[in-house]
C-alpha positions as CSV (number, residue, x, y, z in Angstrom):
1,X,184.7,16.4,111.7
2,X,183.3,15.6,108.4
3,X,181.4,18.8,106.2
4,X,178.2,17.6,104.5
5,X,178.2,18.0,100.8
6,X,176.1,20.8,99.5
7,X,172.1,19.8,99.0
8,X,170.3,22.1,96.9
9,X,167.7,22.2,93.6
10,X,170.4,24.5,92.2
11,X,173.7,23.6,90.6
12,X,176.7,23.7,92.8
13,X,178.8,27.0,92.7
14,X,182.7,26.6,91.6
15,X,183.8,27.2,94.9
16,X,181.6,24.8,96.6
17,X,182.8,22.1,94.8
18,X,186.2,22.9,95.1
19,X,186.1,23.3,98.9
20,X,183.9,19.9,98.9
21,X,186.5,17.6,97.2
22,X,189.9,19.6,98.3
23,X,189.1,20.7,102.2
24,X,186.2,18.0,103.6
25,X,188.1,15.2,105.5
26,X,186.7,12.2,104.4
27,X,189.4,9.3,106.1
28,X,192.6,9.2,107.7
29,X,196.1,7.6,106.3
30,X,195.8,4.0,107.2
31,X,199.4,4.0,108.3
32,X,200.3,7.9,109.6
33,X,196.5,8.7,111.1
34,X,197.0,11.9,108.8
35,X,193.2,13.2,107.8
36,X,192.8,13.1,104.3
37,X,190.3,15.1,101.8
38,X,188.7,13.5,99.2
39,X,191.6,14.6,96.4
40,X,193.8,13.1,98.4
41,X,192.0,9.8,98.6
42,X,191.4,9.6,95.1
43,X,195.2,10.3,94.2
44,X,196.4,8.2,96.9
45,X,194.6,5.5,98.1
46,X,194.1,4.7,101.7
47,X,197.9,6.0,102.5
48,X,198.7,9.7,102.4
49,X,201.3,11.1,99.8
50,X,204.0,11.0,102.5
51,X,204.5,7.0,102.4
C-alpha cells in the first residue's frame, strides 16, 4: 500500500518528510520481492541492500 505524499499550501513539517522518504513503500526488490521506501531506492537501485 503506497502513502500519498503530503499536499498542502504550507511547508512540510520535519517529520513528514522524514516519514515520506524513509517509511512510504514506493517498489519492491527486483530480485527478493522485498518492499522498498524511497531511501532505499535512491541508495540502492532497483535491488534491496541485501543482494
Amino acid at each position: 500500500m503506497r502513502n500519498k505524499k503530503p499536499t498542502s499550501n504550507q511547508p512540510a513539517s520535519f517529520a513528514e518528510v522524514v516519514r515520506h522518504v524513509h517509511h512510504e513503500i514506493v517498489r519492491t526488490c527486483e530480485y527478493c520481492g522485498k518492499p522498498m521506501t524511497r531511501s532505499d531506492v535512491n541508495d540502492y537501485g532497483s535491488l534491496c541492500e541485501a543482494i
